[in-house]
C-alpha positions as CSV (number, residue, x, y, z in Angstrom):
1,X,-26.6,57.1,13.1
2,X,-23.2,57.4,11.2
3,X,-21.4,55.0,13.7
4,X,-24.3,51.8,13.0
5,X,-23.8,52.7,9.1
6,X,-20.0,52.6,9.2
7,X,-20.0,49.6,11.2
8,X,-22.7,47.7,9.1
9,X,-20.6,48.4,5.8
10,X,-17.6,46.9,8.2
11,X,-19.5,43.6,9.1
12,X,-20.7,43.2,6.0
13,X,-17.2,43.2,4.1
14,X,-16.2,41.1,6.4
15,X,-18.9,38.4,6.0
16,X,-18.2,38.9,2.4
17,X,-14.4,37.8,2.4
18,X,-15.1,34.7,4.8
19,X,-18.4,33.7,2.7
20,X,-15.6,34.0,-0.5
21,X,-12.9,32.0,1.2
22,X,-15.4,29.2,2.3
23,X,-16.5,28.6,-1.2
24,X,-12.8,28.6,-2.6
25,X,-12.4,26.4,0.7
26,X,-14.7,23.9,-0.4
27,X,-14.2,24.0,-3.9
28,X,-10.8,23.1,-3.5
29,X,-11.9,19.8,-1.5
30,X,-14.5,19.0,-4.0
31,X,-11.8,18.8,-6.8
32,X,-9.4,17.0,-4.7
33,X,-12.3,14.6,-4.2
34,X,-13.5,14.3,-7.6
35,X,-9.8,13.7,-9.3
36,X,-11.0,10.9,-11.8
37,X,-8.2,7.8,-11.1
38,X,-7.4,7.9,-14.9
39,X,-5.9,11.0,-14.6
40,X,-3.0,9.1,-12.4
41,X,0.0,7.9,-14.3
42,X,0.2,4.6,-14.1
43,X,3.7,4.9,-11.9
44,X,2.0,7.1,-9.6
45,X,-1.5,4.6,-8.8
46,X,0.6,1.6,-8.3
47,X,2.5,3.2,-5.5
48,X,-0.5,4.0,-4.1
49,X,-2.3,1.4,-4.4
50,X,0.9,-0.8,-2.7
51,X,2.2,1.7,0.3
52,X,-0.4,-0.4,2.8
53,X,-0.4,-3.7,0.6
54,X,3.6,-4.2,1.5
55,X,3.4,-3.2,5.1
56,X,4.6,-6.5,5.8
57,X,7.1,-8.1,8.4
58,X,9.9,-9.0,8.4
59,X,10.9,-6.5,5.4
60,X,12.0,-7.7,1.9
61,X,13.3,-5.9,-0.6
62,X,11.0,-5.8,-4.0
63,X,12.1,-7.0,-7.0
64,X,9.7,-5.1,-9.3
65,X,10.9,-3.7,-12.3
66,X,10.1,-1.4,-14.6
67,X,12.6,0.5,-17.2
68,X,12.1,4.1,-17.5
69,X,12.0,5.0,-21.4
70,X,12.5,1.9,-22.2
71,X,11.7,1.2,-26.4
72,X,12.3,-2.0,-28.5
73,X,12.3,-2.5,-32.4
74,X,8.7,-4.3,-33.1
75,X,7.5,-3.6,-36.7
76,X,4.3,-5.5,-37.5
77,X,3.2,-6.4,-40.7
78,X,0.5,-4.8,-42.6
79,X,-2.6,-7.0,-42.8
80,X,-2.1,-7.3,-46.6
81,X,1.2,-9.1,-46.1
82,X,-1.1,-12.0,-43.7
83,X,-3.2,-14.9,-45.9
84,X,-6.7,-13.9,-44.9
85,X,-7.7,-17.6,-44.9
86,X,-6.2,-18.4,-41.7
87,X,-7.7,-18.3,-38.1
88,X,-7.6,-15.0,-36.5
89,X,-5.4,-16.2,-33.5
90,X,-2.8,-17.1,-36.5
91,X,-2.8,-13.8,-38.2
92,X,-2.3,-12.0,-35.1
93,X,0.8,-14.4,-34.6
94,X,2.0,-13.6,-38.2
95,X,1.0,-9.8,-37.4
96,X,3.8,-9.3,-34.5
97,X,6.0,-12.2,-35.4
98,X,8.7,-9.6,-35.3
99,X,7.9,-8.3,-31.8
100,X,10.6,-10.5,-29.7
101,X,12.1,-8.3,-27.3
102,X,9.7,-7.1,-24.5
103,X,10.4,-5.5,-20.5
104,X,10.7,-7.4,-17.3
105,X,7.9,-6.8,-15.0
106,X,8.9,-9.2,-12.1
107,X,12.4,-10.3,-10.9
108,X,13.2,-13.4,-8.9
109,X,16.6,-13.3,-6.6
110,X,19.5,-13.5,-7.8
111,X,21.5,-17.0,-8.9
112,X,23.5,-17.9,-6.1
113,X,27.1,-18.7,-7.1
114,X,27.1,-22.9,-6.2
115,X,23.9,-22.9,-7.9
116,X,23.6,-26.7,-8.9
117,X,20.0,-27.2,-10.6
118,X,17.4,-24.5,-11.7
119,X,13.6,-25.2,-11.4
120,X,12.0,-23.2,-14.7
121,X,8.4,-23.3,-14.4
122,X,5.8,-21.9,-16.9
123,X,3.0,-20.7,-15.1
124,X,0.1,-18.1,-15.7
125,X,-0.9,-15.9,-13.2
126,X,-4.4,-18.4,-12.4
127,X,-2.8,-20.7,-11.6
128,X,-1.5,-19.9,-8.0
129,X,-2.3,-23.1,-6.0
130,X,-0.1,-24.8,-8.7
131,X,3.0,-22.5,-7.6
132,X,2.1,-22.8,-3.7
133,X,1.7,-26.8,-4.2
134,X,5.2,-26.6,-6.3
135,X,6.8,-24.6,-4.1
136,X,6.2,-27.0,-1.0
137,X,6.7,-30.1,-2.6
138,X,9.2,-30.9,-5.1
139,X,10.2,-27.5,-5.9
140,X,11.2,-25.9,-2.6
141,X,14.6,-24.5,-2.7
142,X,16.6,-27.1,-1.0
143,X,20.3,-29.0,-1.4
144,X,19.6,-32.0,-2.3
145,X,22.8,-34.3,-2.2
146,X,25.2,-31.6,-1.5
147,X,23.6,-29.8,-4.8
148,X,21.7,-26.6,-4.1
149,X,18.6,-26.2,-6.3
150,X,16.3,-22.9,-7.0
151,X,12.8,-22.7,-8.4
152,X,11.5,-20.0,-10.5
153,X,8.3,-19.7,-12.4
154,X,7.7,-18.1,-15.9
155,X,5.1,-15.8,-16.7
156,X,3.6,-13.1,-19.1
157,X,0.9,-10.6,-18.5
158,X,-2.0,-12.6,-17.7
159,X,-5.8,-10.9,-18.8
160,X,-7.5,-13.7,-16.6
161,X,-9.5,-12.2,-13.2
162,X,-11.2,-13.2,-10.3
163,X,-14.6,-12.2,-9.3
164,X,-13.4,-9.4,-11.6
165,X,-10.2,-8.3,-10.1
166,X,-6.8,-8.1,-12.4
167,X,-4.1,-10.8,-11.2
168,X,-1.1,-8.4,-11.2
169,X,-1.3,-7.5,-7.7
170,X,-1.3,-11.1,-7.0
171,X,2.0,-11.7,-9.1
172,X,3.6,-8.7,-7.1
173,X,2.2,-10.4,-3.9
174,X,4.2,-13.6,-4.2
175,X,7.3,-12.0,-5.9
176,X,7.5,-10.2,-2.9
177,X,6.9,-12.7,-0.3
178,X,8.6,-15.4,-2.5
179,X,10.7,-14.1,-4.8
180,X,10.8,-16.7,-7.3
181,X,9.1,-15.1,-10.2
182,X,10.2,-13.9,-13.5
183,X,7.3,-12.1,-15.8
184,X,7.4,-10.1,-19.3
185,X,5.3,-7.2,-20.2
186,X,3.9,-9.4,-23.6
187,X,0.6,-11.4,-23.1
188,X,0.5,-15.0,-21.7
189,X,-1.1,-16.6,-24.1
190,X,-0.5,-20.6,-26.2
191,X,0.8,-18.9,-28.7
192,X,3.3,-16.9,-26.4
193,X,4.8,-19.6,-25.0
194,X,7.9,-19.4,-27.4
195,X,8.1,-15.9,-26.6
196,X,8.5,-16.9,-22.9
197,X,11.1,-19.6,-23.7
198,X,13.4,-17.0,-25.7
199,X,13.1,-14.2,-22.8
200,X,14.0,-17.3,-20.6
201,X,17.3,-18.0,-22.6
202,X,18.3,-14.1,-22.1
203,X,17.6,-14.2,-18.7
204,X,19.6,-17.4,-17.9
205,X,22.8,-16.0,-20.2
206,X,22.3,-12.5,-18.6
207,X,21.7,-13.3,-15.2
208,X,21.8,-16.9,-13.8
209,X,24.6,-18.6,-16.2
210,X,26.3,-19.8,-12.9
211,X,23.5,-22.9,-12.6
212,X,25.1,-26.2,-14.4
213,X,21.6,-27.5,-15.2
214,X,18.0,-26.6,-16.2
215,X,14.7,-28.4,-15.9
216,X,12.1,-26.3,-17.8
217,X,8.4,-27.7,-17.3
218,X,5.0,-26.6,-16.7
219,X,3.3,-25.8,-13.4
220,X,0.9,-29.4,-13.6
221,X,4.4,-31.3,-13.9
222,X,5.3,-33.8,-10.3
223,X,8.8,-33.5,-10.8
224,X,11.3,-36.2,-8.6
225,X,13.6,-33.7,-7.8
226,X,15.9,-36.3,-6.2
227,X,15.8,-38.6,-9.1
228,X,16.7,-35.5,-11.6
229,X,19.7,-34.6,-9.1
230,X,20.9,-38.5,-8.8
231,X,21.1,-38.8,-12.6
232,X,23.1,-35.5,-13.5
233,X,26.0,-36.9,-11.3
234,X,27.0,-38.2,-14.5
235,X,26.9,-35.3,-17.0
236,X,29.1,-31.9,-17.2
237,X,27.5,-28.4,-17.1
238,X,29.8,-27.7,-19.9
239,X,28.8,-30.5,-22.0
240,X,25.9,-30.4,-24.4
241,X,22.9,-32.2,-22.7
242,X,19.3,-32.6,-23.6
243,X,17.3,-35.1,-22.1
244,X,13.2,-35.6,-22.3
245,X,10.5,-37.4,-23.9
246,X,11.5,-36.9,-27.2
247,X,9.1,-36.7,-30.0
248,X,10.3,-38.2,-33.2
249,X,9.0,-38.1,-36.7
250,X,6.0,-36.1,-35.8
251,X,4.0,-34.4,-38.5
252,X,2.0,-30.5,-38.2
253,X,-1.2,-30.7,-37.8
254,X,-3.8,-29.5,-40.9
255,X,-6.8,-29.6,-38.8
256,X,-8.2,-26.0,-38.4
257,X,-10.6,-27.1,-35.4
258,X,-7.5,-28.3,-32.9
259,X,-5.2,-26.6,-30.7
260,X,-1.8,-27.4,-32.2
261,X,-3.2,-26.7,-36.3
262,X,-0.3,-25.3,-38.5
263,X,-0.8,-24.2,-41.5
264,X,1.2,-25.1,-44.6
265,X,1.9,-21.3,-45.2
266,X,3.3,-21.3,-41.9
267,X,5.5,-24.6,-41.8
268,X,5.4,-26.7,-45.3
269,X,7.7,-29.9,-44.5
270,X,6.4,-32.8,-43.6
271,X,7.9,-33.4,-40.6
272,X,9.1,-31.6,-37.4
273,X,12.6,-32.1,-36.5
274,X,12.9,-34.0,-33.1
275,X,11.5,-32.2,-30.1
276,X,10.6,-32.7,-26.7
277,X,7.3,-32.5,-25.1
278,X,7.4,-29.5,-23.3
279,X,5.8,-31.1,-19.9
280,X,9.5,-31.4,-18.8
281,X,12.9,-31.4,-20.1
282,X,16.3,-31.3,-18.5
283,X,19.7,-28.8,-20.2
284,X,22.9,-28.4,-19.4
285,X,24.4,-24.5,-19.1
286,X,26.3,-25.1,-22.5
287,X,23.1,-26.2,-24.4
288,X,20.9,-23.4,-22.6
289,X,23.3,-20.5,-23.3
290,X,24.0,-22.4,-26.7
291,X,20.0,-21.9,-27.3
292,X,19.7,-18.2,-26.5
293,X,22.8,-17.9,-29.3
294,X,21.0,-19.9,-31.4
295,X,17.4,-18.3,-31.4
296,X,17.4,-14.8,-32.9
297,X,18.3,-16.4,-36.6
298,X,15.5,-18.7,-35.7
299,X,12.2,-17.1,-37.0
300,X,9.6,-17.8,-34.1
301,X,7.4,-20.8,-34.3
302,X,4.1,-20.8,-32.1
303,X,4.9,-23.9,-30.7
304,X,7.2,-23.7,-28.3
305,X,8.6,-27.1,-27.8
306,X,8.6,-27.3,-31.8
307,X,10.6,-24.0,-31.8
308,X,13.4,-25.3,-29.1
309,X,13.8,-28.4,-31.8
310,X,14.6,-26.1,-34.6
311,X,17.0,-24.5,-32.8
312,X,18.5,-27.4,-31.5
313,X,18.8,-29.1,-35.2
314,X,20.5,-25.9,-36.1
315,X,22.9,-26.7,-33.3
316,X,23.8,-30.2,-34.0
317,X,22.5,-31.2,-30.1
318,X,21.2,-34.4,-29.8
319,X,18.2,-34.9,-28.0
320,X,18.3,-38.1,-25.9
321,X,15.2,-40.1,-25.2
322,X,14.6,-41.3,-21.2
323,X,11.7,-43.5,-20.4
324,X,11.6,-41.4,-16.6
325,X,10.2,-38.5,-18.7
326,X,6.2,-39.2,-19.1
327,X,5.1,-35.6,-20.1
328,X,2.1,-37.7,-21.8
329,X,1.3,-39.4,-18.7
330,X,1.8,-43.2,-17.1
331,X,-0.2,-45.4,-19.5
332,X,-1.7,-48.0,-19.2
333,X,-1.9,-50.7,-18.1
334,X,0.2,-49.6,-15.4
335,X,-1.7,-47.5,-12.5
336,X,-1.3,-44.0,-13.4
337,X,-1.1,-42.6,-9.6
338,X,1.1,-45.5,-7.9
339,X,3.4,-44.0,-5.7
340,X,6.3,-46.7,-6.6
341,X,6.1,-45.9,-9.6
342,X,6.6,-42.2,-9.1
343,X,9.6,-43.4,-7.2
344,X,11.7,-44.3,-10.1
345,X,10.8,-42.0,-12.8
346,X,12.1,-38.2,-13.4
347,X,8.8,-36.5,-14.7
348,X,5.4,-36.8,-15.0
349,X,2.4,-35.1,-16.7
350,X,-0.5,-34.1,-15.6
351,X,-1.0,-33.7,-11.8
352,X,-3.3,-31.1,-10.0
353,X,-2.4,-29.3,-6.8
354,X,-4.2,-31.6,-4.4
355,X,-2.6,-35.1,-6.3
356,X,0.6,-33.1,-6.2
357,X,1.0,-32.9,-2.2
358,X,-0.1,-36.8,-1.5
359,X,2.1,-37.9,-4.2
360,X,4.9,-35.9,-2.8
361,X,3.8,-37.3,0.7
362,X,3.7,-40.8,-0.3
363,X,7.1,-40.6,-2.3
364,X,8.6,-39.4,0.2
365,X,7.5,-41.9,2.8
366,X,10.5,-44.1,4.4
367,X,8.4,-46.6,5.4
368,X,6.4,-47.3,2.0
369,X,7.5,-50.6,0.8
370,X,7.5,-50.9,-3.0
371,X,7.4,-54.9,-4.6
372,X,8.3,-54.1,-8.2
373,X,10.6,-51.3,-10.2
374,X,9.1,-48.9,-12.7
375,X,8.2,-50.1,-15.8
């Protein structure tokens, strides 16, 4: 029986090789399977996790960025050089006080040349029914007048999340479809918010110097974009201009338990120098540009608004006080949601989303008749 021997050894080399080859076969698939996501660079995930997300139409280029190798002098201090008696969101301040210069995540379009008025909104990534209410009411890109104005909103890196899902891919969402936002790789957080106003300045010097005037506010402003266009026919881009609700004479506060507590070790005078409440303000080009010279001598303050005053001071600017600017609200006695009055005034503080589209609806209603002028 040589032949059945031989051809038994035959089969069974055979069966041997293929039974090999199907176990590297599946082995192969099991590891491709099983590649844990953190192995992924970073670069590599977010790609993949967008090639089906952007499949929009029609097509828009994507302003993401993201420098390659990018490094940045940030030197914190040692924890023995921090006063341990002060509240742990203060020391961390203190920590990276030196930390100033941080990469663009998000870019907005670019300035257009004629650009007349530019819409600077702080915003956290949260908030998106502010944005969509902003950006369909008082802050759509529009010329009003003859005068072309552009909206962008300000944001850091946001660690809020819904029903446990980061925000990112939200922010990468609207930059795409809107292209109107302008985020930092550094934490959005109260605390941050001069951090956000001095990447601003470099922004606006680097990239958007063409716009004559600024209105920096916060995303629960109502802004009368009309009334703000109306009442810069009488100033010059290239004139120092500062106009808000100026704060004068006010004192830091030594209360550990609220929001806006500074420490003597942190600021000792007295008195801040004048400042606007950062709800809403209105700049010219020369004093924006004139700000981002101004601020790197300036060591960073965690109150923003507080900060810009410094820097002003330093400048010799004069901040001029306007009645239209109520980033503390319509008091009373006056009603603080009458449309009439809304007519008349330039800014006002605080509005949510859904008071924010039947104010702009009533405001903008020809056939409202209003008895009396703003108080």
């Amino acid at each position: 029986m040589p032949g059945i021997g031989r051809s038994w050894r035959i089969n069974s080399t055979f069966l041997l090789w293929y039974s090999l080859c199907m176990f590297v076969l599946l082995c192969v698939i099991y590891v491709k399977r099983d590649i844990p996501p953190s192995i992924i660079s970073f670069q590599t995930k977010y790609v993949m996790g967008n090639l089906n997300f952007w499949d929009t139409s029609p097509k828009r280029s994507v302003h993401f960025v993201r420098p390659r190798n990018q490094t940045f002098e940030c030197v914190p201090l040692n924890d023995s050089q921090i006063p341990n008696d002060l509240p742990e969101v203060h020391r961390v301040f203190l920590k990276y006080k030196n930390c100033r210069t941080f990469p663009t995540l998000l870019k907005p379009k670019s300035c257009s040349d004629e650009l007349h008025l530019l819409l600077a909104i702080k915003s956290t990534a949260v908030n998106v029914n502010r944005r969509v209410a902003i950006r369909n009411t008082w802050g759509k890109e529009q010329v009003l007048g003859g005068k072309r104005v552009k909206l962008v909103f300000l944001l850091g890196q946001s660690p809020d999340r819904v029903k446990a899902q980061p925000l990112q891919q939200l922010l990468a969402y609207e930059s795409q479809q809107f292209q109107d936002i302008l985020q930092w790789d550094f934490a959005d957080s109260f605390f941050n918010l001069t951090l956000k106003e001095i990447h601003f300045l470099s922004w606006f010097s680097a990239e958007c110097p063409q716009a004559e005037f600024v209105l920096k506010g916060d995303d629960d402003v109502f802004v009368n974009t009309g009334n703000i266009v109306d009442f810069l026919l009488d100033f010059q881009p290239d004139e120092d201009l500062f106009v808000g609700d100026v704060i004068f004479n006010a004192a830091p506060i030594r209360k550990t338990d609220l929001k806006y507590f500074i420490p003597k070790k942190m600021y000792a005078p007295k008195l801040y120098p004048p400042y606007a409440g950062g709800g809403g303000y209105l700049m010219s080009r020369k004093t924006v540009i004139g700000l981002d010279n101004m601020a790197p001598s300036i060591e960073l303050f965690p109150i923003d608004d507080v900060y810009v005053g410094m820097c002003l001071e330093k400048m010799n600017v004069t901040l001029k006080l306007h009645p239209g600017f109520k980033t503390f609200g319509i008091q009373q006695p006056f009603n603080p949601f009458d449309p009439c009055m809304y007519k008349e005034l330039m800014i006002v503080h605080k509005l949510d989303p859904t008071e924010t589209w039947i104010m702009w609806t009533l405001v903008n209603d020809e056939g409202m008749k209003c008895a009396r002028q703003a108080a």
